[in-house]
C-alpha positions as CSV (number, residue, x, y, z in Angstrom):
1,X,-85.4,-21.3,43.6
2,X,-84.3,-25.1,43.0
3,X,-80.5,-25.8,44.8
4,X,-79.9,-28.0,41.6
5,X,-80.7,-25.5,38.9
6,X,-79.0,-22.6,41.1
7,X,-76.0,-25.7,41.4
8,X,-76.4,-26.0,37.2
9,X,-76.4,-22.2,36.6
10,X,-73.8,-21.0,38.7
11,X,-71.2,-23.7,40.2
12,X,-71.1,-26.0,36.7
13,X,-69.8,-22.7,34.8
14,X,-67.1,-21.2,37.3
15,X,-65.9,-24.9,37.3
16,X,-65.7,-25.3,33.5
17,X,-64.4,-21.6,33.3
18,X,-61.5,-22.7,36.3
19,X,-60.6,-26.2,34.3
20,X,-60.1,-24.3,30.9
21,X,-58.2,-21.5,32.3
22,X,-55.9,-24.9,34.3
23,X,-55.5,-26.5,31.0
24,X,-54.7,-23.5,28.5
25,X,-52.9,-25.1,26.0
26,X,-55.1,-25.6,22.5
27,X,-55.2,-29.2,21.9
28,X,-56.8,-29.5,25.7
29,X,-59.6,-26.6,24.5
30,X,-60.4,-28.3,21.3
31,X,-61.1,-31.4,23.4
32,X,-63.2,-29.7,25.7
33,X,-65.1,-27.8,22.6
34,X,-65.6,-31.3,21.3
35,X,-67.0,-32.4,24.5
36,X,-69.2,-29.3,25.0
37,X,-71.0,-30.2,21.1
């Protein structure tokens, strides 16, 4: 399997997941939703 896509598939989320759960307050979670679009 590609290192990237295994990178892309399984580090990118746990590190999204960890920076929303960091910053739980709403206005930073409408940024990131913003961001994500």
């Amino acid at each position: 399997m590609n290192s990237a896509l295994v990178w892309h598939v399984a580090v990118a989320p746990a590190i999204y997941r960890g920076k929303n759960m960091a910053q739980r307050n709403g206005m930073n979670m409408q940024q990131d939703h913003i961001m994500k679009i």
